[in-house]
C-alpha positions in Angstrom: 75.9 -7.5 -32.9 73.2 -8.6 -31.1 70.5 -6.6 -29.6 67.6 -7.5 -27.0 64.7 -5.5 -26.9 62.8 -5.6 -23.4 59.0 -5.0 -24.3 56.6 -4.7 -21.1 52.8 -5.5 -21.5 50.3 -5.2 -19.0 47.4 -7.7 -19.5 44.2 -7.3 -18.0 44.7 -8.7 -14.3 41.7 -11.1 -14.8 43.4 -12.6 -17.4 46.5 -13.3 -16.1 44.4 -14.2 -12.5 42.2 -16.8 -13.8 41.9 -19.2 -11.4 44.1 -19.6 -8.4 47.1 -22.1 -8.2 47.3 -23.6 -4.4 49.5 -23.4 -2.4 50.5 -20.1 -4.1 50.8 -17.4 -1.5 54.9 -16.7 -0.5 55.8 -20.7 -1.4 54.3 -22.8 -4.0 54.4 -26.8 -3.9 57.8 -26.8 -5.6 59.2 -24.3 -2.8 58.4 -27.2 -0.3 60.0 -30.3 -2.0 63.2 -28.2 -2.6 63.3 -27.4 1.3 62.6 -30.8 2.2 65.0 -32.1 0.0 67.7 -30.2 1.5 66.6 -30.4 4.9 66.6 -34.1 4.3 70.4 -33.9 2.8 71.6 -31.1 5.6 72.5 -28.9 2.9 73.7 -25.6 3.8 72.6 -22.8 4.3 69.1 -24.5 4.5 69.7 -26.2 6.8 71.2 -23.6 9.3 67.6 -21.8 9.1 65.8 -24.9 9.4 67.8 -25.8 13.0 66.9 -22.4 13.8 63.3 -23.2 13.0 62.8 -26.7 15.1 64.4 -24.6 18.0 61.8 -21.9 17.9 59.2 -22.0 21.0 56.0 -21.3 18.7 57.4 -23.9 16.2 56.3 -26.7 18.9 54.1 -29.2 18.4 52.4 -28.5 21.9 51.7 -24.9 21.3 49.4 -22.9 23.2 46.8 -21.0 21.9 45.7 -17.4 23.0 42.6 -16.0 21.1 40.5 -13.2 21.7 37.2 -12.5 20.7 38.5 -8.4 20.3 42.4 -8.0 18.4 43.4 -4.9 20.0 46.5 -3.2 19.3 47.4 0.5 20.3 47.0 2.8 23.0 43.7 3.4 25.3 42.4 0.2 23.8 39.3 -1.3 26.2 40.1 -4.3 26.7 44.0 -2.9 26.6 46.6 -3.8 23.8 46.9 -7.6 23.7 48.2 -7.7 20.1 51.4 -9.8 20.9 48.2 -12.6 21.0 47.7 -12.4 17.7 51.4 -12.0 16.4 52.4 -15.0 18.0 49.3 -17.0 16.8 50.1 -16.2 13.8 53.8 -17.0 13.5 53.2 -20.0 15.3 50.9 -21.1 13.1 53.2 -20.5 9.8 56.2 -21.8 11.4 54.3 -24.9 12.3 52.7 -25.5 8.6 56.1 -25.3 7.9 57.7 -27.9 9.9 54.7 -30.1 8.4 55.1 -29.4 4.9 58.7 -30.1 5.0 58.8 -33.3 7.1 55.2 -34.9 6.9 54.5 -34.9 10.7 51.1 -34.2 11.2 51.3 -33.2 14.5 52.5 -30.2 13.4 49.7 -29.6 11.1 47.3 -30.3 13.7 48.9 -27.7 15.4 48.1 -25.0 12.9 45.0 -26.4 12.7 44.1 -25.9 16.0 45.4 -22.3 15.8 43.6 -21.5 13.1 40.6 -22.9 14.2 40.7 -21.6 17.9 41.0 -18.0 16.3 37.8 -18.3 13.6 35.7 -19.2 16.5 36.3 -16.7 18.5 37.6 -13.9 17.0 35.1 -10.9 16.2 36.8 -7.9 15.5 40.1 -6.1 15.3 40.0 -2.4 16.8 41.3 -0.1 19.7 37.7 0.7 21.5 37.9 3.7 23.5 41.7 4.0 22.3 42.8 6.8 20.1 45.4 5.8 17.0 45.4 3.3 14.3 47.8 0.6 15.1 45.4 -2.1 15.4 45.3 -1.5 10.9 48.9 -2.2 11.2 48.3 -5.4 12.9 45.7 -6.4 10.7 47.4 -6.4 7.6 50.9 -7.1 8.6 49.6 -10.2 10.8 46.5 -11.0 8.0 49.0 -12.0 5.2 51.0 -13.9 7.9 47.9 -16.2 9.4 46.5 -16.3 5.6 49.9 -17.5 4.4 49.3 -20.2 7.3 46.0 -21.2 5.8 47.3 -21.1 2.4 49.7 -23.9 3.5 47.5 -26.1 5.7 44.6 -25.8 3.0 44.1 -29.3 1.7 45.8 -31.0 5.1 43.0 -33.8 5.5 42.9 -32.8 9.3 41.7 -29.9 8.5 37.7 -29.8 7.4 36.2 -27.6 5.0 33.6 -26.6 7.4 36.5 -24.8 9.3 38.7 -24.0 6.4 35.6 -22.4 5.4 35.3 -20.8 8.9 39.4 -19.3 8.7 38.5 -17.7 5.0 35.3 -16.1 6.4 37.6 -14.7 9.4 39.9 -13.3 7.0 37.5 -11.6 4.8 35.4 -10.5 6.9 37.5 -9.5 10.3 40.9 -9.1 8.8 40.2 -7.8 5.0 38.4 -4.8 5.2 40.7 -2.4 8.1 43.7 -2.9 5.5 41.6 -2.9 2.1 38.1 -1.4 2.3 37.8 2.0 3.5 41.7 2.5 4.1 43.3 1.8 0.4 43.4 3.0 -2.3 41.9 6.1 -0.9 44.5 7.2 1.4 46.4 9.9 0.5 50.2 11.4 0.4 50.1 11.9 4.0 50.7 8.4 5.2 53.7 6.2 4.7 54.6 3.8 2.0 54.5 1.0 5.0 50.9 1.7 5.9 49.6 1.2 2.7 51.7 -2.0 1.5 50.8 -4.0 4.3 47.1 -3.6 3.0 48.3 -4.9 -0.8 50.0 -7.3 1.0 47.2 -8.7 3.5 44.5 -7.8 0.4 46.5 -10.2 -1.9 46.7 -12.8 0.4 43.4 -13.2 1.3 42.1 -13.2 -2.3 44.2 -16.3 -3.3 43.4 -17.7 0.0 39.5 -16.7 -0.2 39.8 -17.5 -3.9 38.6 -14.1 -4.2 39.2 -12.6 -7.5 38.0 -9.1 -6.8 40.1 -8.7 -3.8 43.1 -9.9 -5.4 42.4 -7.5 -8.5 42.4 -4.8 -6.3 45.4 -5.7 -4.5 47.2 -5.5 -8.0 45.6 -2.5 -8.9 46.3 -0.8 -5.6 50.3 -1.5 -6.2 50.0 -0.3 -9.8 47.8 2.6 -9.2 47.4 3.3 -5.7 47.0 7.0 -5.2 48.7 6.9 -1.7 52.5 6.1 -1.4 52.2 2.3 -1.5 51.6 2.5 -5.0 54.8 2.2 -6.5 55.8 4.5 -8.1 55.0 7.0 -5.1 56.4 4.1 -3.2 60.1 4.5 -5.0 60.0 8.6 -4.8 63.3 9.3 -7.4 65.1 6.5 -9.0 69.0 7.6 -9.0 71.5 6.8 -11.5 72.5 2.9 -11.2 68.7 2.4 -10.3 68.9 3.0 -6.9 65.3 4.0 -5.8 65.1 6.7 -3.4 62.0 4.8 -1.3 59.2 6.9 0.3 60.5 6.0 4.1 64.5 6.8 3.3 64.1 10.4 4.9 61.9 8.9 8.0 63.7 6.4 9.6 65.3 2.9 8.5 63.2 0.9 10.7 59.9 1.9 8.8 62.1 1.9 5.8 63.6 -1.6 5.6 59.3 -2.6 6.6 58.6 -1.4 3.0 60.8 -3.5 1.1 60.1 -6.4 3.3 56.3 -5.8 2.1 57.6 -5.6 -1.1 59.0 -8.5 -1.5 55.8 -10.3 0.1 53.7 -8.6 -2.3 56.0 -9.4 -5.2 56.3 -12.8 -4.5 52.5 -13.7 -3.6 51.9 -12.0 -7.5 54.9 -14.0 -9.0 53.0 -17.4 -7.8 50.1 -16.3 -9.4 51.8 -15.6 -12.7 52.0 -11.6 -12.3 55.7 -10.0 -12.6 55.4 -7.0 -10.5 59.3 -7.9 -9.6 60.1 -7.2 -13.0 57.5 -4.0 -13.1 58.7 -0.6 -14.6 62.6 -1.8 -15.2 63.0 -3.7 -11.8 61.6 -0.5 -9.7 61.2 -3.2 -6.5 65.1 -4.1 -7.0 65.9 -0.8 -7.5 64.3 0.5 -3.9 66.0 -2.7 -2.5 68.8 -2.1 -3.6 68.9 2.0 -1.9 67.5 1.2 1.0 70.4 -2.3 1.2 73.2 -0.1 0.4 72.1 2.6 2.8 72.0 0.3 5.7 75.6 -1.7 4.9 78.5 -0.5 6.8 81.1 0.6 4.0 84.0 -0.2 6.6 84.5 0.5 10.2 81.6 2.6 11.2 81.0 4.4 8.3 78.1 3.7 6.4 77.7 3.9 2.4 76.8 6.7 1.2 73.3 7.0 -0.9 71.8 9.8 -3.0 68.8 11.8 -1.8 66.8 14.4 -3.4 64.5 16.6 -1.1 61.2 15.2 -0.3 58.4 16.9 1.1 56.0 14.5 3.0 52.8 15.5 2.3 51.2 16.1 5.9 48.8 19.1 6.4 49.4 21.9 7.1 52.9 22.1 6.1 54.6 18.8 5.1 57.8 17.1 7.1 60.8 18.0 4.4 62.9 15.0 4.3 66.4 16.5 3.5 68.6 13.4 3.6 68.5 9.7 4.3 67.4 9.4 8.0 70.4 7.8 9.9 67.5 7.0 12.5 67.7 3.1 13.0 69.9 2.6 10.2 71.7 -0.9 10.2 68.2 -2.4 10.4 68.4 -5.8 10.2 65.1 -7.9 8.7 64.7 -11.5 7.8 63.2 -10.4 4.5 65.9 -10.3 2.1 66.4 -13.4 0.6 63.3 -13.7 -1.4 64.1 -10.6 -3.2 67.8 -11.1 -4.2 66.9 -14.9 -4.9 64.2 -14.1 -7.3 66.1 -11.2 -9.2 69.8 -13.1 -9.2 69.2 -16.5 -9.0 65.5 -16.8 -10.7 66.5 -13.8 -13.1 70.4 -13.4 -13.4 70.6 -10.1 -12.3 73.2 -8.7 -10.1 71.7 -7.5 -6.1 75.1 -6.9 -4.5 73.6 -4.9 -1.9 70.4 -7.1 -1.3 72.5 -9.7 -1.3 75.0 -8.3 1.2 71.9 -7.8 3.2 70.9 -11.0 2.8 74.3 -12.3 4.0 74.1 -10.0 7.2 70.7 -11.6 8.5 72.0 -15.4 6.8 70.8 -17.8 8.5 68.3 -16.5 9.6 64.8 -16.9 11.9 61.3 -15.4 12.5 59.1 -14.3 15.0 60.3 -15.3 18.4 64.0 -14.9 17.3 64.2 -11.2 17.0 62.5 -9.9 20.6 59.1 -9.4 21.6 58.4 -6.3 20.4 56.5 -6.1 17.4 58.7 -5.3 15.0 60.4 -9.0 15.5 57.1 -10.1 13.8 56.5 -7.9 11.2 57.9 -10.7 8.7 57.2 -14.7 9.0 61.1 -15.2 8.3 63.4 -18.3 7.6 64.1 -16.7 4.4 67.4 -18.9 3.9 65.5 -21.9 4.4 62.2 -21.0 2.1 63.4 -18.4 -0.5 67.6 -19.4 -1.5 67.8 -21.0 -4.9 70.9 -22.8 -6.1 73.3 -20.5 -7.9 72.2 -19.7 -11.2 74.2 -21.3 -14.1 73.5 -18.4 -17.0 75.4 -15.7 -17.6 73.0 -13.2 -19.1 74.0 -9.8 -20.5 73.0 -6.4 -19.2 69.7 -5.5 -19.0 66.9 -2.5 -19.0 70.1 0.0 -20.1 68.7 3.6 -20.6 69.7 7.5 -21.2 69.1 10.9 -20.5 70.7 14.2 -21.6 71.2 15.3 -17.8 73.5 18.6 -17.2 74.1 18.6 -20.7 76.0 15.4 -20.7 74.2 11.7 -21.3 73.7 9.9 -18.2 73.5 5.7 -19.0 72.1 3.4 -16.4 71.4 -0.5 -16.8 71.4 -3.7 -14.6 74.1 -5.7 -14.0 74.3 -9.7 -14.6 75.2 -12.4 -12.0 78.8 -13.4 -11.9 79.7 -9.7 -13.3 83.2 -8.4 -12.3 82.8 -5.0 -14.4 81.1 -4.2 -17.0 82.4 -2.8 -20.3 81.0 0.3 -22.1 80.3 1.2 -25.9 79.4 4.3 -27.8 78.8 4.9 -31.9 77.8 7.3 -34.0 76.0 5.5 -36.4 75.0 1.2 -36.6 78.3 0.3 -37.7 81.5 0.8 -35.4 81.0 1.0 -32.1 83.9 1.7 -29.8 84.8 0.6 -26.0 84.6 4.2 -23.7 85.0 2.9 -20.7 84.8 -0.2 -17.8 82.5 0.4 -14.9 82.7 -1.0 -11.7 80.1 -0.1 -9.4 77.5 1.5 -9.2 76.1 0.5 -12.9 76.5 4.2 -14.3 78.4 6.0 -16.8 78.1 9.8 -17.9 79.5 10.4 -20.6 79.9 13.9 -21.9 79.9 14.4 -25.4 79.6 17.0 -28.4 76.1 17.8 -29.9 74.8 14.4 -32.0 73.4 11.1 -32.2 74.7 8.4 -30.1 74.2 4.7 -29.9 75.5 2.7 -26.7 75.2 -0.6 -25.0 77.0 -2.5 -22.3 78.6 -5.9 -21.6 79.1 -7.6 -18.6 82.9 -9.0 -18.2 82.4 -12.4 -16.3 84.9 -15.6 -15.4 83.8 -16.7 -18.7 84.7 -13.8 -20.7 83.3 -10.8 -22.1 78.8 -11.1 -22.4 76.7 -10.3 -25.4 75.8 -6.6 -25.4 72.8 -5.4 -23.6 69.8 -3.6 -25.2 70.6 -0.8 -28.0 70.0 2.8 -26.7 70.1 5.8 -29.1 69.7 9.0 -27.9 70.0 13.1 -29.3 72.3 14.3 -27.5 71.5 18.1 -28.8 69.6 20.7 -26.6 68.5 22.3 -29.8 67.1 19.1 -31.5 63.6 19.4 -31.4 61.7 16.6 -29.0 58.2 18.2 -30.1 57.2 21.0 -32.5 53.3 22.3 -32.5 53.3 25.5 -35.5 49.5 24.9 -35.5 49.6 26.3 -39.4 46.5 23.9 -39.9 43.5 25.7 -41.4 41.2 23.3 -40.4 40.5 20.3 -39.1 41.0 17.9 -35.4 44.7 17.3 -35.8 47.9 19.0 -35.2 51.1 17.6 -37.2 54.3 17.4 -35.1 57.4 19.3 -37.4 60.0 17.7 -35.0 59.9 14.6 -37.3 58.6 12.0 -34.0 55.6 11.7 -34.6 54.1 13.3 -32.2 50.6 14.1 -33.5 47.9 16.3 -31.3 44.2 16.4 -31.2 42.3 19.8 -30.9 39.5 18.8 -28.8 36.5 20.9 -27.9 35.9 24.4 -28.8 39.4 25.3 -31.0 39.5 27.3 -34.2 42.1 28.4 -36.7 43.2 31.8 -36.2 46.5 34.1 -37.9 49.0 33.9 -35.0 51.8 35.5 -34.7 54.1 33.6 -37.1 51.4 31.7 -39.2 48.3 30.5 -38.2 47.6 29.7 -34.2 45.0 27.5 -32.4 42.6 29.7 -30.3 41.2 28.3 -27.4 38.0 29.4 -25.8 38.2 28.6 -22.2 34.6 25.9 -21.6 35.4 23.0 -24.0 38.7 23.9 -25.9 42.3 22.4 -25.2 44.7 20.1 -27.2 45.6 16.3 -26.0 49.0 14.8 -27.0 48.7 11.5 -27.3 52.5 10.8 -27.1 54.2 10.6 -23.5 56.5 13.6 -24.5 58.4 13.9 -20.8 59.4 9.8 -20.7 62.6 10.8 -22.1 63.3 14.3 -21.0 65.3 15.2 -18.2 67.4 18.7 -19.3 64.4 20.7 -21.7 63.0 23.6 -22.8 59.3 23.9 -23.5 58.9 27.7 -25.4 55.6 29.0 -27.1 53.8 32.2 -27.9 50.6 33.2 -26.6 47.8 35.8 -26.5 45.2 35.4 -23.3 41.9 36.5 -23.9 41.9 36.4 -20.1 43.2 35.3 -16.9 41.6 32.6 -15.0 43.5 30.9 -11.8 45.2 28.4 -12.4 44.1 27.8 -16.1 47.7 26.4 -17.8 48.8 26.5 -21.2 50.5 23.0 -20.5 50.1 20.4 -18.2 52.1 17.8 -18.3 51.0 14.5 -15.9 49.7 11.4 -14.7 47.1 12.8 -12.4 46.2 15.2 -9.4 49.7 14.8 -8.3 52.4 13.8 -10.3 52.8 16.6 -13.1 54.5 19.9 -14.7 52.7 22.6 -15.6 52.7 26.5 -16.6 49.9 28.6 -15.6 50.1 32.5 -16.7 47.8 33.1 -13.2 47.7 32.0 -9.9 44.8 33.8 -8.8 47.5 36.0 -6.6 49.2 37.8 -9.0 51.6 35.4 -9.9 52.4 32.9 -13.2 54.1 29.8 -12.2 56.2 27.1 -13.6 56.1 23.6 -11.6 57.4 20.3 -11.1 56.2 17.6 -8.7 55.8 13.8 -8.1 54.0 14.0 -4.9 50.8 16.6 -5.2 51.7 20.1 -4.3 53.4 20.2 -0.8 56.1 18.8 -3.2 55.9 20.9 -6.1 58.9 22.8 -7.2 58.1 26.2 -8.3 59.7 29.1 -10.2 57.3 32.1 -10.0 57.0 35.8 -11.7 54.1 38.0 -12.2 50.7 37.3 -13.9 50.8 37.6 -17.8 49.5 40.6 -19.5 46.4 39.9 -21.9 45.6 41.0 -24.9 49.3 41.2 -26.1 51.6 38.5 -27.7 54.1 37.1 -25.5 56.9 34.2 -25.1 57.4 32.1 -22.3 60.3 29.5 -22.0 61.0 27.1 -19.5 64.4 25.2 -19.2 65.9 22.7 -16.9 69.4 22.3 -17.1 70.8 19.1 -14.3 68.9 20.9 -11.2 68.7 24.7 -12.7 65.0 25.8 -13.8 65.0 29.1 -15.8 62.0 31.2 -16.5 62.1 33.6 -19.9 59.9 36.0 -20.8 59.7 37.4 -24.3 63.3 36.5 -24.3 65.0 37.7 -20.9 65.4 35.8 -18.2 62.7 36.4 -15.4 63.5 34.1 -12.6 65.7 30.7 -12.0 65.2 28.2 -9.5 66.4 24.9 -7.8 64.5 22.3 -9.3 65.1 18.8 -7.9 62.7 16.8 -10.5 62.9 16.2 -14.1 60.1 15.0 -16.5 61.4 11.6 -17.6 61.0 10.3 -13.6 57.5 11.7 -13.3 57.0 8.9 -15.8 59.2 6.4 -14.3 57.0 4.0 -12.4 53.8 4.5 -14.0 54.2 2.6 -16.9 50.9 0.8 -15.9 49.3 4.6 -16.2 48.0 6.5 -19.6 49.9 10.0 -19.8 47.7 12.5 -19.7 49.6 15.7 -21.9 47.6 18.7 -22.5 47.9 22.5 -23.7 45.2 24.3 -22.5 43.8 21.6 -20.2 44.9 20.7 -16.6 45.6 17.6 -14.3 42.8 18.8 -11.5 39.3 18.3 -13.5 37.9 21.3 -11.8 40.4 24.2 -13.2 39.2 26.1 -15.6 40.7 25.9 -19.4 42.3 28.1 -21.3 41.1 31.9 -22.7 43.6 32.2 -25.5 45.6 32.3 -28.5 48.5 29.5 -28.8 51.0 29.2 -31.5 54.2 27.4 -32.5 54.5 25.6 -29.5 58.1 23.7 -28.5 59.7 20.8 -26.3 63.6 20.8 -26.8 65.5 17.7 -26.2 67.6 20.2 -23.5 68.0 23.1 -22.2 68.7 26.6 -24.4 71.3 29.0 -23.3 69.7 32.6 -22.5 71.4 33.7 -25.9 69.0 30.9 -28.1 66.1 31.9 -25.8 66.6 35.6 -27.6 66.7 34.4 -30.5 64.3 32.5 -30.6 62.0 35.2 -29.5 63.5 37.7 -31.6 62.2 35.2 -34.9 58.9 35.6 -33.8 58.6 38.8 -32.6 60.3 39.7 -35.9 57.9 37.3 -37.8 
């Protein structure tokens, strides 16, 4: 049997990013000759876009230009919104570049030329003086990637001299670059959309290849990896659904704003791909699997009905009180963008993934145009377009397995996910107990999911894809415990001495006592007592990449109660964590759950803890069921709508930051206490094992 082990590491961007290949914004030299070439032949479907280009007012040769010295765009603005200027300009100018690059007519470069230059020598700013609002940041990213993918283009025409090719960079970085980049990301926050902030990694990007600007770029990367507002991505793709499909930031608000964001990914994506930088491929294909939702979501199932996609509750995270996103918006849905084609063709016909609802998508737009085709209003140019002529790829040949397959114990049954492969009918699924047999469970269809529920043990699965040419090799080997009661992690801090804490669960999972922590009797054994300044303990393991169902249980005796101090935190930052805390400050301990800072937290609450006394807290999640035990009854249960193993999801790129003791938020205090044998279960307890479990220590 074969097996394919997917390994993903993240180089320093600097390294990858050494020196810029030209043209290598959205198309790269080889892009052009393979339009040209089947321009030149009248190959379909290339051709269909390419007529739909030549007959496209701002792709003509005797195209007027209409530059301001002030880009406005928004209301109030003095002088008043004249942002359809700029839009035009700028899809003029790209459409143009294209028409030379494809046939060798240069007076269509001179054309762009004269665009671009009529615009660096007059244009001064980009605002809304006197106006109230921020659209004119929306037109300065969304249209700075599109005139800097122009320049990109037109960059060594010999029509074009470097006095003003030096003139149209300066513009970019110094009128266009900093509204979307400096000042605006990456320190916006959860409050604003996913769109806002992507057109900034998108124009940021750009105009570092096209500046040959390696600090911009970098921090263009580094904004989509780490970006604390909801462009980053994995704020960007909120929940990640069985059958990868990734619940995007925008699916509750509307589908216009929606389908924006994966059009912006798929520019961002692409710009990094010519560069040598996967971010397609990024955290298990986490761009294909918000494509894919927000695709599927906007496809009309039959007559007028709609597919149907899963949505957990999402709190956007506006003060005072959030917007709660309870479904996916049906506002605008059916959206149709030009801006599909460059993501199914890179995943299916670059890769040899399946995109069945990209590419169904993609079909729906097919053949399709760009700005000046889809209305006047501004949303017709929020993408350069003539996908079908610049982004399809002949069919891929390969028939490659399944991919990225992986499980969770979910509801007490395993839950298996994976990607499909191109030219995949159905897809066959295997289970074993051990590395020997493995036996056929069941064919899949669509979506590319299988629960399977099973007894308490060990299981081994993979998945083949059944194509015209038979049956594929198996995708990647994935073993999993299926056992609440297996232990995950196990702290008994019975050390006497010493910096480290052994892990009894047998994986490994070795802490460090950092700070001011001694070696105390606890109440079965010895215990770890913290003393609230310098004192916590740092797993170095990510402990909740695996978990969805669990049950974290320990003992403790507080010294104290200080708000908000936790005895575990569980995170990647300020705002994507789980955490206990035995004190709120208001008389309440606390148990909760978010991805998106706390307007989204999910809480289970009960009154503060008691010090000076031993007691046993338990936390379990079973499918969407929180449960909070106290010495061994249970207090409180809740609807929880997150689970660990997706607060890891997405931010691969990130170091886990797992503490007991110690929280998220450098500014709460640690923790005044006493902490012994400490547990993460690979599920959830029933209320009977919670006893018991109790009743051994209390009894100990």
């Amino acid at each position: 049997m074969e097996t394919i082990t997917l390994l993903l590491t993240l180089l320093p961007i600097s390294a990858l990013c050494a020196g810029f290949v030209h043209p290598g914004l959205l198309h790269t030299q080889g892009d052009f000759d393979r339009m040209a070439q089947m321009v030149q032949n009248k190959t379909a479907p290339w051709i269909n876009s390419w007529n739909i280009l030549i007959n496209n007012w701002q792709a003509d040769a005797s195209y007027s230009t209409r530059q301001v010295s002030i880009a406005t765009r928004g209301s109030g603005c003095n002088p008043g919104d004249n942002s359809y200027n700029l839009m035009n300009d700028a899809a003029a100018a790209y459409q143009l570049a294209l028409r030379w690059k494809i046939t060798g007519n240069n007076s269509y470069a001179d054309a762009a030329v004269r665009i671009m230059n009529a615009w660096s020598s007059t244009l001064t700013q980009i605002s809304c003086p006197g106006g109230s609002g921020w659209d004119y940041v929306l037109m300065a990213g969304i249209q700075g990637y599109q005139f800097a993918n122009a320049g990109e283009i037109m960059r060594n025409y010999s029509g074009l001299s470097a006095t003003n090719f030096t003139a149209f960079q300066k513009m970019m970085s110094t009128v266009f670059y900093p509204w979307p980049s400096q000042g605006w990301l990456p320190n916006t926050d959860l409050s604003v959309y996913s769109s806002w902030d992507l057109l900034g990694i998108a124009a940021g990007m750009a105009i570092g290849i096209l500046c040959d600007n390696q600090t911009i770029f970098n921090q263009a990367i580094s904004n989509f990896y780490f970006d604390y507002g909801n462009g980053g991505i994995h704020n960007m793709v909120y929940y990640v659904h069985p059958g990868y499909l990734g619940q995007t930031q925008e699916s509750g608000r509307d589908q216009g704003h929606n389908t924006l964001s994966i059009a912006l990914l798929g520019v961002i994506a692409e710009q990094a791909w010519n560069q040598g930088i996967d971010l397609y491929g990024y955290s298990n294909n986490r761009i294909l699997a918000a494509a894919e939702y927000v695709a599927r979501g906007n496809l009309i199932q039959n007559g007028s009905t709609y597919y149907s996609v899963p949505f957990q509750p999402y709190m956007v995270n506006v003060w005072p009180n959030g917007i709660y996103d309870s479904g996916f918006s049906t506002a605008a849905i059916g959206n149709l963008r030009p801006s599909w084609a460059k993501i199914y063709n890179h995943y299916v016909n670059r890769i040899g993934l399946s995109a069945p609802y990209t590419g169904q998508m993609m079909n729906k737009v097919a053949p399709d145009g760009g700005g000046g085709n889809y209305g006047s209003n501004s949303g017709g140019y929020d993408q350069l377009g003539f996908e079908t002529l610049t982004f399809t790829r002949s069919n891929i040949s390969a028939r490659i397995p399944p991919s990225g397959l992986t499980s969770v114990l979910q509801n007490g049954s395993v839950v298996l996910s994976w990607w499909g492969s191109a030219y995949a009918t159905s897809y066959n699924v295997y289970r074993a107990t051990s590395l020997t047999v493995f036996n056929q469970i069941a064919s899949v269809v669509d979506p590319r999911t299988y629960t399977d529920n099973v007894a308490a043990g060990t299981y081994y699965y993979f998945v083949t894809a059944v194509t015209d040419q038979g049956e594929s090799n198996p995708s990647n080997l994935v073993q999993i415990v299926a056992n609440p009661q297996a232990l995950n992690t196990y702290y008994k801090f019975d050390e006497t001495s010493g910096t480290s804490a052994a892990d009894s669960s047998g994986n490994g999972h070795t802490a460090t006592l950092i700070g001011n922590v001694s070696h105390v009797p606890g109440i079965i054994g010895n215990a770890i007592q913290l003393d609230g300044s310098t004192g916590y303990v740092n797993i170095s393991s990510n402990v909740v990449a695996n978990l969805s169902d669990f049950t974290i249980a320990t003992w403790m005796k507080l010294n104290s109660l200080t708000r908000y101090a936790r005895i575990f935190d569980f995170g990647f930052g300020t705002y994507r964590y789980l955490f206990f805390a035995p004190s709120d400050g208001s008389g309440h301990s606390v148990f909760t759950i978010t991805a998106n800072e706390g307007p989204g937290e999910f809480r289970i609450q009960n009154a503060s803890l008691p010090t000076g006394q031993w007691c046993h807290v338990a936390i379990t999640l079973l499918g969407t069921t929180a449960s909070y035990y106290l010495n061994g009854t249970l207090i409180q249960s809740n609807i929880v709508y997150q689970q660990p193993y997706q607060l890891a999801m997405g931010a691969d790129a990130m170091t886990p930051q797992v503490y007991i003791g110690h929280s998220q938020y450098p500014n709460d205090p640690k923790l005044n206490g006493i902490i012994d044998d400490f547990r993460i279960y690979q599920g959830a307890l029933t209320a009977a094992q919670v006893s018991a479990l109790y009743s051994s220590g209390a009894s100990g």
